[in-house]
PDB file of N, CA, C and O in Angstrom:
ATOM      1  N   UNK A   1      21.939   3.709 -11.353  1.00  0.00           N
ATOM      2  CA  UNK A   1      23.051   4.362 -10.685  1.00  0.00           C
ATOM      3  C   UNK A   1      24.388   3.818 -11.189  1.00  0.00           C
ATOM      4  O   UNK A   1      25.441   4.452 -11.265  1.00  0.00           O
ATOM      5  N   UNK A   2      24.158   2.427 -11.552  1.00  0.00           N
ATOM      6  CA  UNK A   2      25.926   2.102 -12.096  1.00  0.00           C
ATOM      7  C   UNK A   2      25.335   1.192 -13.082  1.00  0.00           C
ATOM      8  O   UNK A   2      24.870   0.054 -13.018  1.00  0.00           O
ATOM      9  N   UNK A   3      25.480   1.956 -13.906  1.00  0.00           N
ATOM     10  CA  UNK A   3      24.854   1.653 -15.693  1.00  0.00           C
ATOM     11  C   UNK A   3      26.278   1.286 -16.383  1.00  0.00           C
ATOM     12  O   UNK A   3      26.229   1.193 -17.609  1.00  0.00           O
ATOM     13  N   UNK A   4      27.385   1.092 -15.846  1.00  0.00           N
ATOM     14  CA  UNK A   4      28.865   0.690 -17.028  1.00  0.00           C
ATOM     15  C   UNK A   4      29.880  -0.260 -15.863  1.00  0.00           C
ATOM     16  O   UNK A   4      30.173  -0.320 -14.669  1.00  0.00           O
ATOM     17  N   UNK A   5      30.086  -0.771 -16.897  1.00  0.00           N
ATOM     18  CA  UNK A   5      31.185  -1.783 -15.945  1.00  0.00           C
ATOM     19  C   UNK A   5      32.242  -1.654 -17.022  1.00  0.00           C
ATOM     20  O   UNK A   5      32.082  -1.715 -18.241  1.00  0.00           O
ATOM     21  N   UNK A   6      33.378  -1.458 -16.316  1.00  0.00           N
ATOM     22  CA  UNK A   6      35.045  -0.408 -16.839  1.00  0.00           C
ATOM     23  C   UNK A   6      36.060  -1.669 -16.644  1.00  0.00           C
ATOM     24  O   UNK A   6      36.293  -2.238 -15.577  1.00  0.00           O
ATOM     25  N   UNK A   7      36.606  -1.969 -17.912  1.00  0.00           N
ATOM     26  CA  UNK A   7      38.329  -2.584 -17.885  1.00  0.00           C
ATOM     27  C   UNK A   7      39.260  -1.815 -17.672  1.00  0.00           C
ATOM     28  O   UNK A   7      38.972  -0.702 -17.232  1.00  0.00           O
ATOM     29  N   UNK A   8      40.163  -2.034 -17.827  1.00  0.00           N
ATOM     30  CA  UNK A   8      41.388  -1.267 -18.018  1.00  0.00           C
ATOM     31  C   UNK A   8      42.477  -2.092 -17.797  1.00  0.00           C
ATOM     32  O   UNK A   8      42.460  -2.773 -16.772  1.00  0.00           O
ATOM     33  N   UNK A   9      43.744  -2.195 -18.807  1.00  0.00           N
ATOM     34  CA  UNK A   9      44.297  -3.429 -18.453  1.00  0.00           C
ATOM     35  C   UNK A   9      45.840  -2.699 -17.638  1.00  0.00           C
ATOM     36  O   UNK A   9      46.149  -1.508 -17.590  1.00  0.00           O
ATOM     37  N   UNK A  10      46.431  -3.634 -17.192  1.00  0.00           N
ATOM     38  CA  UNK A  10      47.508  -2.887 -16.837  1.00  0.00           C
ATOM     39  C   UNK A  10      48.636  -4.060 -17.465  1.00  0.00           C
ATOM     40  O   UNK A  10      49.788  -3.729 -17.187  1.00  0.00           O
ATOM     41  N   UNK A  11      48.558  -5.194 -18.152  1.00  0.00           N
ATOM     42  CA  UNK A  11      49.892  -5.974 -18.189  1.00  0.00           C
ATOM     43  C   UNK A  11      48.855  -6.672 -19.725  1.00  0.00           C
ATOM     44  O   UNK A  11      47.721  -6.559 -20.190  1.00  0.00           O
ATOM     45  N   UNK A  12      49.825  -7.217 -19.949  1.00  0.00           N
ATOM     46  CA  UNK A  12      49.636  -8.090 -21.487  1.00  0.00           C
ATOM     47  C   UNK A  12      50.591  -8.887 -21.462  1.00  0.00           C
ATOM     48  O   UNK A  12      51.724  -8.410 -21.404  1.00  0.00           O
ATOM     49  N   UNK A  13      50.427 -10.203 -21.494  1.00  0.00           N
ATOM     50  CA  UNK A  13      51.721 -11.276 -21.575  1.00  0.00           C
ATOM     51  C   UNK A  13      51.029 -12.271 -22.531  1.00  0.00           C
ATOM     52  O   UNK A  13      49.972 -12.890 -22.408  1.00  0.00           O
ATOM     53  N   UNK A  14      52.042 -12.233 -23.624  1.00  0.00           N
ATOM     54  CA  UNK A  14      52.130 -13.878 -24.473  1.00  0.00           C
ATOM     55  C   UNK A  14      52.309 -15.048 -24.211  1.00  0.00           C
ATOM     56  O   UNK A  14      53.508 -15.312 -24.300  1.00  0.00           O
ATOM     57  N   UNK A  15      51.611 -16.029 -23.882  1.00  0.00           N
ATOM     58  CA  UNK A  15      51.564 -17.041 -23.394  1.00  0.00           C
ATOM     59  C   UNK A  15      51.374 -18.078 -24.410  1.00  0.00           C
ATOM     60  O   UNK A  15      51.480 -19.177 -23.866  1.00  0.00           O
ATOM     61  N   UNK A  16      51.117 -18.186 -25.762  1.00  0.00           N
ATOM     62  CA  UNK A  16      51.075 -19.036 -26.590  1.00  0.00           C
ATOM     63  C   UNK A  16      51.130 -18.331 -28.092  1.00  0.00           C
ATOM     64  O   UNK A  16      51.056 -17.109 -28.221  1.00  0.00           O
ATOM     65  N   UNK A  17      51.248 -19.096 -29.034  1.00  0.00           N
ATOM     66  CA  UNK A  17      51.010 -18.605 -30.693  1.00  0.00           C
ATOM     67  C   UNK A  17      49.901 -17.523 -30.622  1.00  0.00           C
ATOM     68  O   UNK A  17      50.154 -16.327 -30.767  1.00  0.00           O
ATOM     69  N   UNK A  18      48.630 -18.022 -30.385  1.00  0.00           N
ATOM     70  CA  UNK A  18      47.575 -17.537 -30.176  1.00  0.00           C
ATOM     71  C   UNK A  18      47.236 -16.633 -29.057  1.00  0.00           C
ATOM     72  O   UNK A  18      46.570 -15.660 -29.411  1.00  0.00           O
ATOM     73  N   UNK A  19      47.412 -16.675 -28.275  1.00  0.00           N
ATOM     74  CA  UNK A  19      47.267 -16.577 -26.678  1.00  0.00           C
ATOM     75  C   UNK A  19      47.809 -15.775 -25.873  1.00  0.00           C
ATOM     76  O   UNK A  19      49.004 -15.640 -26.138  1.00  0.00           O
ATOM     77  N   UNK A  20      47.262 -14.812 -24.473  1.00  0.00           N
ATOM     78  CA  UNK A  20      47.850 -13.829 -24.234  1.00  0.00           C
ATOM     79  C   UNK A  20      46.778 -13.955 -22.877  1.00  0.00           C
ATOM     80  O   UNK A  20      45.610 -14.342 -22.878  1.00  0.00           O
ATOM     81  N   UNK A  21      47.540 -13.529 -21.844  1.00  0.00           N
ATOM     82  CA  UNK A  21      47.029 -13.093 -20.626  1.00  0.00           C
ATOM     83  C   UNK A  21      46.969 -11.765 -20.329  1.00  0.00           C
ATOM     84  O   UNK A  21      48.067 -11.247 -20.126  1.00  0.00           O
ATOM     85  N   UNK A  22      45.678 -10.810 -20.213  1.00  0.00           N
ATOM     86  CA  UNK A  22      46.058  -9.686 -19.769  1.00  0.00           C
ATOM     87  C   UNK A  22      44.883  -9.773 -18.871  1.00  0.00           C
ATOM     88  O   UNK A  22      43.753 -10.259 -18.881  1.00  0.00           O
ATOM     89  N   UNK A  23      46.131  -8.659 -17.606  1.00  0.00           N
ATOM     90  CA  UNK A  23      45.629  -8.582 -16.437  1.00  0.00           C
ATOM     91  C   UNK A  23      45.577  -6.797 -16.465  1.00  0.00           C
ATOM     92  O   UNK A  23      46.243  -5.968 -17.086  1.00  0.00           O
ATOM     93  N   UNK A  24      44.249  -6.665 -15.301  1.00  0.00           N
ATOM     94  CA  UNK A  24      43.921  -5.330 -15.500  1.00  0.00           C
ATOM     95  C   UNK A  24      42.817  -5.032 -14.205  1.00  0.00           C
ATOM     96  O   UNK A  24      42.370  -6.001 -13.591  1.00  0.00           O
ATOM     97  N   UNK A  25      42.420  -3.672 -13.840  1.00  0.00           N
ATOM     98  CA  UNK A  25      41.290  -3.665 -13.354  1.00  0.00           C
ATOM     99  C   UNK A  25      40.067  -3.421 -13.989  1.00  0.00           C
ATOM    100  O   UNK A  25      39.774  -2.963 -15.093  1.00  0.00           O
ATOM    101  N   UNK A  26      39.368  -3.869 -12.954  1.00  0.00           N
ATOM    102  CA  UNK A  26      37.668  -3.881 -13.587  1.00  0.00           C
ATOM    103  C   UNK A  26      36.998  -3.160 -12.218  1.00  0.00           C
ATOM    104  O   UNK A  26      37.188  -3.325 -11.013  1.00  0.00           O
ATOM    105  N   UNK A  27      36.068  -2.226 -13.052  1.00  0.00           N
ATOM    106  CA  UNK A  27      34.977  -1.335 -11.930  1.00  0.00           C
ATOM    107  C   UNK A  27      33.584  -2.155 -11.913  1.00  0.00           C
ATOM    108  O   UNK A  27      32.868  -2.127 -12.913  1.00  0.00           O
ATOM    109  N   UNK A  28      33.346  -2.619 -11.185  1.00  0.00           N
ATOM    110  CA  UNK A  28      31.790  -3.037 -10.938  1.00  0.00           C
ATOM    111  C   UNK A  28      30.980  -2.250  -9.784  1.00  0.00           C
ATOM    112  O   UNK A  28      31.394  -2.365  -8.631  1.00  0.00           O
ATOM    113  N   UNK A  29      29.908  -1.502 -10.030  1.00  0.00           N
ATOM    114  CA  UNK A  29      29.187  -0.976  -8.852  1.00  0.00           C
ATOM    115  C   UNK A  29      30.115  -0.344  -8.278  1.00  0.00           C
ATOM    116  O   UNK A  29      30.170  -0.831  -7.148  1.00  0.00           O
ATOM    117  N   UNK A  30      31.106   0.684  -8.401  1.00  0.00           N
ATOM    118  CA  UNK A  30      31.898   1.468  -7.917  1.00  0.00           C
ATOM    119  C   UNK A  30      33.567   0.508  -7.168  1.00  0.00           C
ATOM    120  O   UNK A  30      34.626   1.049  -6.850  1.00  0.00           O
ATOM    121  N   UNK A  31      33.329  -0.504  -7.117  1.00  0.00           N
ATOM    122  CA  UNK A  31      34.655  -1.694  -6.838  1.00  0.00           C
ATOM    123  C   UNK A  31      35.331  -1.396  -7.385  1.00  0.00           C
ATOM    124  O   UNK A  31      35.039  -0.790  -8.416  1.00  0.00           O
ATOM    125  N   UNK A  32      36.476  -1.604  -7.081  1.00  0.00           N
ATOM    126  CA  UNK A  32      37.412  -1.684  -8.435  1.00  0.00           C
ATOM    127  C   UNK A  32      38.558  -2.818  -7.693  1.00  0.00           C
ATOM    128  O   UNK A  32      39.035  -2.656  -6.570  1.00  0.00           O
ATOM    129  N   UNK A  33      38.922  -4.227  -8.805  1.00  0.00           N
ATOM    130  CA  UNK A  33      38.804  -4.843  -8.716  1.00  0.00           C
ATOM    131  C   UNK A  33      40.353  -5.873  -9.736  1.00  0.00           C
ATOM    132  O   UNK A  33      40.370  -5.761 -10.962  1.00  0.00           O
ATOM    133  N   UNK A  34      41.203  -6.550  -9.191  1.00  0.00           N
ATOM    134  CA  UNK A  34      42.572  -6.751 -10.576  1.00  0.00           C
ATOM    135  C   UNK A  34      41.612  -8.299 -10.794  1.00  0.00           C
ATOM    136  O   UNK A  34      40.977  -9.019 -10.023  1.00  0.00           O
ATOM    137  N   UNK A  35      41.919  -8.322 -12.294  1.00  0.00           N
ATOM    138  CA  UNK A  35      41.489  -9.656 -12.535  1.00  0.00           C
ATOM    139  C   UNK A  35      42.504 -10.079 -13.707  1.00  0.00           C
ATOM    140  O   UNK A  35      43.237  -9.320 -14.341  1.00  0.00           O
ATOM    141  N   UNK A  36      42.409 -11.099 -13.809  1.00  0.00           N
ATOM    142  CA  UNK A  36      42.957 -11.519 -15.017  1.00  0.00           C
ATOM    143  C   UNK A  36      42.192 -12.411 -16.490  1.00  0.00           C
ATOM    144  O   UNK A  36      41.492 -13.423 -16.519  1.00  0.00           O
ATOM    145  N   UNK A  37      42.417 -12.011 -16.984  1.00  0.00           N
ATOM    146  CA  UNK A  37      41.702 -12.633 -18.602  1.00  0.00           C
ATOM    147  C   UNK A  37      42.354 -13.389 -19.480  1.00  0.00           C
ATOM    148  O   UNK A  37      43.474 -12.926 -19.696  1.00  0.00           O
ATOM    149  N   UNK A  38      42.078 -14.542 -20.188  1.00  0.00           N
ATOM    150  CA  UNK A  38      42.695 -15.106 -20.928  1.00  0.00           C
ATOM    151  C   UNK A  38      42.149 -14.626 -22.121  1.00  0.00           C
ATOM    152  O   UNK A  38      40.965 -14.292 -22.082  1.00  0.00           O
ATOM    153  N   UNK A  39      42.970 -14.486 -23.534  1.00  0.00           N
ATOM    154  CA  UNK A  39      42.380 -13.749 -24.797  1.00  0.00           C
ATOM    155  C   UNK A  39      43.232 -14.979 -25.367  1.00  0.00           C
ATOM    156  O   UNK A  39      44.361 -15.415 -25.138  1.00  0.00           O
ATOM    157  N   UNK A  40      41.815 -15.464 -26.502  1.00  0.00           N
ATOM    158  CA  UNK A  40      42.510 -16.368 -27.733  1.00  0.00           C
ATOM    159  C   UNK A  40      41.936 -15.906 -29.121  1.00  0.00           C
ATOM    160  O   UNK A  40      40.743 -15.722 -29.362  1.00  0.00           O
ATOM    161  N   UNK A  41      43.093 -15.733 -30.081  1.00  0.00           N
ATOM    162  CA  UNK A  41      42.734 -14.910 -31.180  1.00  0.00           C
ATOM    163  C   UNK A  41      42.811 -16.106 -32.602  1.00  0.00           C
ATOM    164  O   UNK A  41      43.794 -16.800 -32.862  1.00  0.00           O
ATOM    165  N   UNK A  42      41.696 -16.094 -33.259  1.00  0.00           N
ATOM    166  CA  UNK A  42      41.322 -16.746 -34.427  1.00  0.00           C
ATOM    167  C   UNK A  42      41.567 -16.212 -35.557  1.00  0.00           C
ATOM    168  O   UNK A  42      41.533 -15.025 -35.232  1.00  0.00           O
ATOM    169  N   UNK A  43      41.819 -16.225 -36.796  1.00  0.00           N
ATOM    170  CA  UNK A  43      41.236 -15.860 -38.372  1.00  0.00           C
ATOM    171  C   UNK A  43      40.349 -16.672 -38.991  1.00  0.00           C
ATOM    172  O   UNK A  43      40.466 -17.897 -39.043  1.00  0.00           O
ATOM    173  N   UNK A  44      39.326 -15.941 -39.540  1.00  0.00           N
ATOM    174  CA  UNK A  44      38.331 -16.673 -39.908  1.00  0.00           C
ATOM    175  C   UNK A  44      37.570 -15.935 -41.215  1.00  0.00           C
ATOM    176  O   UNK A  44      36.506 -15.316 -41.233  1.00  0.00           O
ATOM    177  N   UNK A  45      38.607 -16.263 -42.407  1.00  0.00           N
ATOM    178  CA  UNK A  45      37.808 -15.631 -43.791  1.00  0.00           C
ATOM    179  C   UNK A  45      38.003 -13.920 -43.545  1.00  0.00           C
ATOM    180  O   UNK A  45      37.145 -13.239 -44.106  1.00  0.00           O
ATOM    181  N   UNK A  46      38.857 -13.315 -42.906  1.00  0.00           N
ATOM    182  CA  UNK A  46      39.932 -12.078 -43.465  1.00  0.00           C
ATOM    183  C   UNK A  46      39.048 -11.340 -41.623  1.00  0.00           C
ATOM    184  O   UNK A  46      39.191 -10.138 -41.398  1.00  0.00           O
ATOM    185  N   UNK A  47      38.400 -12.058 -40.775  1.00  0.00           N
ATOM    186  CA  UNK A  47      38.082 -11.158 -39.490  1.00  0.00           C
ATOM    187  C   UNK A  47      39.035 -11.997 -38.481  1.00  0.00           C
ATOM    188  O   UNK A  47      39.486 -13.108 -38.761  1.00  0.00           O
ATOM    189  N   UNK A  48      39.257 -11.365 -37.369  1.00  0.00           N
ATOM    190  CA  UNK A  48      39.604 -11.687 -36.317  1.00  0.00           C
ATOM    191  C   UNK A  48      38.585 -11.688 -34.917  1.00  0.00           C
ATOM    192  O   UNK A  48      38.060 -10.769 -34.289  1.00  0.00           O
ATOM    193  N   UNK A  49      38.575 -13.314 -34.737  1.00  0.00           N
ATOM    194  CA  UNK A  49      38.073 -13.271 -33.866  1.00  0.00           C
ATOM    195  C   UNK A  49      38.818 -13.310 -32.220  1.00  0.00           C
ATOM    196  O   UNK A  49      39.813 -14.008 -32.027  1.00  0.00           O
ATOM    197  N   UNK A  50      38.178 -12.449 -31.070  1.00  0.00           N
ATOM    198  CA  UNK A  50      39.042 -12.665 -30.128  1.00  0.00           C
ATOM    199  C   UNK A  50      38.232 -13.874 -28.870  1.00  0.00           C
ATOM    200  O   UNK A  50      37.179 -13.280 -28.639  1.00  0.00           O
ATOM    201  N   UNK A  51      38.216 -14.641 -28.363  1.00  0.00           N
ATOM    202  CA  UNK A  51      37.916 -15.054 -27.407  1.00  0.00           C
ATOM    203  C   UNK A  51      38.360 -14.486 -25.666  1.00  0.00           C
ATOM    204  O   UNK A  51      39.475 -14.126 -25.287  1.00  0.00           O
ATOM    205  N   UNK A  52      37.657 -14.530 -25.219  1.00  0.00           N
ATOM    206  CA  UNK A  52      38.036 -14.169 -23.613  1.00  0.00           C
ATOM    207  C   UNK A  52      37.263 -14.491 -22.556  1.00  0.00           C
ATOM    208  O   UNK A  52      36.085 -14.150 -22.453  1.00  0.00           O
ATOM    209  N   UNK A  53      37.923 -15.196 -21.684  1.00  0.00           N
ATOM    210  CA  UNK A  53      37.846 -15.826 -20.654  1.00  0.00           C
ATOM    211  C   UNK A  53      38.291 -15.677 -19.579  1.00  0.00           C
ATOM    212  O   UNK A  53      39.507 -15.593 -19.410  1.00  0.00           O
ATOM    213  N   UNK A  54      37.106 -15.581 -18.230  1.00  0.00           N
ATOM    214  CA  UNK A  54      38.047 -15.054 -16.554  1.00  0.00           C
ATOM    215  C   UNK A  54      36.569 -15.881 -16.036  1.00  0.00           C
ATOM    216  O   UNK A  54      35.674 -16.562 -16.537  1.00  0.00           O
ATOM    217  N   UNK A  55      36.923 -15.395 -14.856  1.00  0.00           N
ATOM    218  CA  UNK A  55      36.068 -15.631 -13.481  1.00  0.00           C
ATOM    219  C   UNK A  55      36.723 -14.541 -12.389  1.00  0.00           C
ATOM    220  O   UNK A  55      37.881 -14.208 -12.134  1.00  0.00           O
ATOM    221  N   UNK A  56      35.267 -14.107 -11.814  1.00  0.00           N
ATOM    222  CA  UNK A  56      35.133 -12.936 -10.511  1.00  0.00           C
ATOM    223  C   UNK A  56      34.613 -13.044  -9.482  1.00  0.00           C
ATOM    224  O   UNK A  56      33.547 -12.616  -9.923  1.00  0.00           O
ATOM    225  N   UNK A  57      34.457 -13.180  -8.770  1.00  0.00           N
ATOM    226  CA  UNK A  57      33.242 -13.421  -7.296  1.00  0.00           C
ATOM    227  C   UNK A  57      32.796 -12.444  -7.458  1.00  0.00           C
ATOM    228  O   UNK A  57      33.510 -11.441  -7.465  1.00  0.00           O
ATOM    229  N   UNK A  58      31.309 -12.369  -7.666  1.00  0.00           N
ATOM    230  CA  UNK A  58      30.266 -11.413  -7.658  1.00  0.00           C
ATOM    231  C   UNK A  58      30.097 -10.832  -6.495  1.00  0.00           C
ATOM    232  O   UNK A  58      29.633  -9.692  -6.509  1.00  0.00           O
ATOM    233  N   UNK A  59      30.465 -11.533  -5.064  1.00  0.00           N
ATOM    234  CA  UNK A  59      29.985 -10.780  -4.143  1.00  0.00           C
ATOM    235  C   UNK A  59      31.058  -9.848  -3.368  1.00  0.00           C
ATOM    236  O   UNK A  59      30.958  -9.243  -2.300  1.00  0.00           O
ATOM    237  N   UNK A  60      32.053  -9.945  -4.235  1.00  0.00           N
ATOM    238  CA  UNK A  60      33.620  -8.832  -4.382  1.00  0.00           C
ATOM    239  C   UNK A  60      32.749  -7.629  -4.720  1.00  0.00           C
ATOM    240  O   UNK A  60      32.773  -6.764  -3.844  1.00  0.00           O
ATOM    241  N   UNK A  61      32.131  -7.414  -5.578  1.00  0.00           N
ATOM    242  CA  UNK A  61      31.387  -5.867  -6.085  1.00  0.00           C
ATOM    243  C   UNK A  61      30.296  -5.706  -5.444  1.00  0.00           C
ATOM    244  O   UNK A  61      29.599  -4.731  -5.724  1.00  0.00           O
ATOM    245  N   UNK A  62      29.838  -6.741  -4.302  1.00  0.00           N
ATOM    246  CA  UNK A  62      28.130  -6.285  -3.810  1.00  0.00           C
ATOM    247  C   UNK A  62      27.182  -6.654  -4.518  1.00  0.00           C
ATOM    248  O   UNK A  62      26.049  -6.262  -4.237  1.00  0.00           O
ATOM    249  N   UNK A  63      27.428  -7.587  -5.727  1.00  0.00           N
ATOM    250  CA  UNK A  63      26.408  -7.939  -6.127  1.00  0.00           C
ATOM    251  C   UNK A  63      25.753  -9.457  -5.871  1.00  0.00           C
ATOM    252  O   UNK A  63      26.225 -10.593  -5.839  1.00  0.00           O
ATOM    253  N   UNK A  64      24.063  -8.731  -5.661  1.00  0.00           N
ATOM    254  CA  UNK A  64      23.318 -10.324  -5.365  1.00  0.00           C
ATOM    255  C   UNK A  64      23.642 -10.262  -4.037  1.00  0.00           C
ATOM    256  O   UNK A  64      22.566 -10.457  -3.470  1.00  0.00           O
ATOM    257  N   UNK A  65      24.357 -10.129  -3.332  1.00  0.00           N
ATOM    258  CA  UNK A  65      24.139 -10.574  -1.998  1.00  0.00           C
ATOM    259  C   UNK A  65      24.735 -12.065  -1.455  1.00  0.00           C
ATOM    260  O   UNK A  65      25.772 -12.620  -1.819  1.00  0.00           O
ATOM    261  N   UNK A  66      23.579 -12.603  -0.309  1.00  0.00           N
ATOM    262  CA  UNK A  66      24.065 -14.083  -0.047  1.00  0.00           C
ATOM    263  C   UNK A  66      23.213 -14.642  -0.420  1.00  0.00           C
ATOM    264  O   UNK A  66      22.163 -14.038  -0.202  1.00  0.00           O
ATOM    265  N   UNK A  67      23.060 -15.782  -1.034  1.00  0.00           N
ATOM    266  CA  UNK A  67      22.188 -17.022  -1.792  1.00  0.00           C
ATOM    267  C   UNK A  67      22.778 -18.368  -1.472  1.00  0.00           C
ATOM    268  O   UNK A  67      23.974 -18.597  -1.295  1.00  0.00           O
ATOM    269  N   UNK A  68      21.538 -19.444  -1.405  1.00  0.00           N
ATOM    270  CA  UNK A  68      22.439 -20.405  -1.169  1.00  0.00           C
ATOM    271  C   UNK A  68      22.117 -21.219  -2.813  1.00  0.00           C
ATOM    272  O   UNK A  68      22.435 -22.401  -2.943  1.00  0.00           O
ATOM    273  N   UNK A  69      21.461 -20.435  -4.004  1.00  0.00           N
ATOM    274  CA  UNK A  69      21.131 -21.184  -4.961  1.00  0.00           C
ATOM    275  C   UNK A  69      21.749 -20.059  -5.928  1.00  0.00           C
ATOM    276  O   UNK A  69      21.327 -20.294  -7.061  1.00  0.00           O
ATOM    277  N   UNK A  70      22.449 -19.111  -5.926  1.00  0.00           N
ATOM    278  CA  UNK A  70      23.617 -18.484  -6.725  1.00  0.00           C
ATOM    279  C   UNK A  70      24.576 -18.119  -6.330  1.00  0.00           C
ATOM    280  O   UNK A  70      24.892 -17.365  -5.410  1.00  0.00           O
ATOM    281  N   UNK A  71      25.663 -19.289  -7.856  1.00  0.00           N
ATOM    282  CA  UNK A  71      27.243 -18.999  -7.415  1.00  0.00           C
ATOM    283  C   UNK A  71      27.651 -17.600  -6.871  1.00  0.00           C
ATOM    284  O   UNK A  71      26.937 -16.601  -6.971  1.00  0.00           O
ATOM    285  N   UNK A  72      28.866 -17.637  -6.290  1.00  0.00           N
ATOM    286  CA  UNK A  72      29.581 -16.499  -5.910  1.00  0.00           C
ATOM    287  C   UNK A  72      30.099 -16.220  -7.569  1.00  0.00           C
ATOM    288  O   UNK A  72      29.693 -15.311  -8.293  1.00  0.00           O
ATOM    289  N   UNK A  73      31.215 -17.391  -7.961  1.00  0.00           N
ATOM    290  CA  UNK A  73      31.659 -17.150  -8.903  1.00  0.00           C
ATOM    291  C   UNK A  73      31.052 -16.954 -10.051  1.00  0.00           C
ATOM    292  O   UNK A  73      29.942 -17.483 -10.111  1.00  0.00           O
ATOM    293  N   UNK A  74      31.405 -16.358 -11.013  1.00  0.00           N
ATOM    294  CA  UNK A  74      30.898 -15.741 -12.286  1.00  0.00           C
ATOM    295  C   UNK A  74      31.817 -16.042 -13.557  1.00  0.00           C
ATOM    296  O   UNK A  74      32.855 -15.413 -13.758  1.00  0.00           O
ATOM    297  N   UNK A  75      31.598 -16.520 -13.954  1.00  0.00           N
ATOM    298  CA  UNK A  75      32.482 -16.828 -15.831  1.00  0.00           C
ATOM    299  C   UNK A  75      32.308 -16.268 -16.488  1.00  0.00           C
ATOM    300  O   UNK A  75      31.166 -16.217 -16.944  1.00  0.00           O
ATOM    301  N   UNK A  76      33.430 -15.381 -17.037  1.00  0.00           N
ATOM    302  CA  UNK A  76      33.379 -14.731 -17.804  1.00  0.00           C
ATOM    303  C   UNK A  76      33.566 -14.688 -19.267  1.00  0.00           C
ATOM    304  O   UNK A  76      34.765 -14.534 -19.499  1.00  0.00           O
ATOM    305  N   UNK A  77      32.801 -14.768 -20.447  1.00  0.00           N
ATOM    306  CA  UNK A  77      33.032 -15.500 -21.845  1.00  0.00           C
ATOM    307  C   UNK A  77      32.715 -14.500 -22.464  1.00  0.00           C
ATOM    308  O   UNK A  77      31.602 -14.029 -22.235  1.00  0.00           O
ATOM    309  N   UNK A  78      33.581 -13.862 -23.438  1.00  0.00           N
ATOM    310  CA  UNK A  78      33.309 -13.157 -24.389  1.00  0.00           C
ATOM    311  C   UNK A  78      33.758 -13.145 -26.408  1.00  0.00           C
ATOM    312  O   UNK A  78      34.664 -13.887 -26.787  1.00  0.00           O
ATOM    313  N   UNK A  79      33.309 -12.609 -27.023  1.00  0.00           N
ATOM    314  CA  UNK A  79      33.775 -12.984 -28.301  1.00  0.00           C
ATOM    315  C   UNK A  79      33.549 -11.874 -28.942  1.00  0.00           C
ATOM    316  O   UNK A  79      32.403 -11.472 -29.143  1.00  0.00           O
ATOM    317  N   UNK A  80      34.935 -11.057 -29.461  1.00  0.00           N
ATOM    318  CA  UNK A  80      34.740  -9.791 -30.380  1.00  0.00           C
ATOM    319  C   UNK A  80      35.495 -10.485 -31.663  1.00  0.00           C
ATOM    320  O   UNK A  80      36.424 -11.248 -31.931  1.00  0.00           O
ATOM    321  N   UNK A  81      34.603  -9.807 -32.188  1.00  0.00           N
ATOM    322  CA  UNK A  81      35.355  -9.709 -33.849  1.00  0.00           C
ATOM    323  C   UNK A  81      35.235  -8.307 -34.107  1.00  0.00           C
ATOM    324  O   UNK A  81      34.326  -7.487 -33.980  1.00  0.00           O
ATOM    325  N   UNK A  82      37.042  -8.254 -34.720  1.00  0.00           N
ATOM    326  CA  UNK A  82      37.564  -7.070 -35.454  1.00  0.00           C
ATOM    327  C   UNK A  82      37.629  -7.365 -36.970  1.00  0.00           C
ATOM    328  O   UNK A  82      38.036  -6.504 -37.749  1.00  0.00           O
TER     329      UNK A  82
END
């Protein structure tokens, strides 16, 4: 039933050489949700790599439920290369 989880950013700020905060919403399980992301951008032999980094409380979107042996919070780590 909810097969995609949706960004969309709404702000982009430079925060270092490298470095950039963009904040945006995110759809989880029909939520929709502002978060913010940290993006750090590399060169590495003619690609660009991007790094990105957040945290969400999972149980903001309904997911999982209550547990007393899984976090709420969730880390978010990702790595594209263009």
């Amino acid at each position: 039933k909810f097969g995609q989880i949706a960004f969309e950013s709404t702000s982009v700020k430079k925060t270092g050489a490298n470095e950039m905060k963009i904040t945006g919403l995110i759809t989880i399980k029909g939520v929709q949700k502002s978060i913010e992301l940290m993006v750090t951008s590399k060169e590495n032999g003619g690609k660009t790599s991007l790094l990105i980094s957040g945290t969400l409380n999972r149980r903001d979107f309904g997911v999982g439920g209550y547990s007393l042996v899984l976090s709420d919070d969730v880390k978010l780590d990702l790595k594209i290369e263009v």
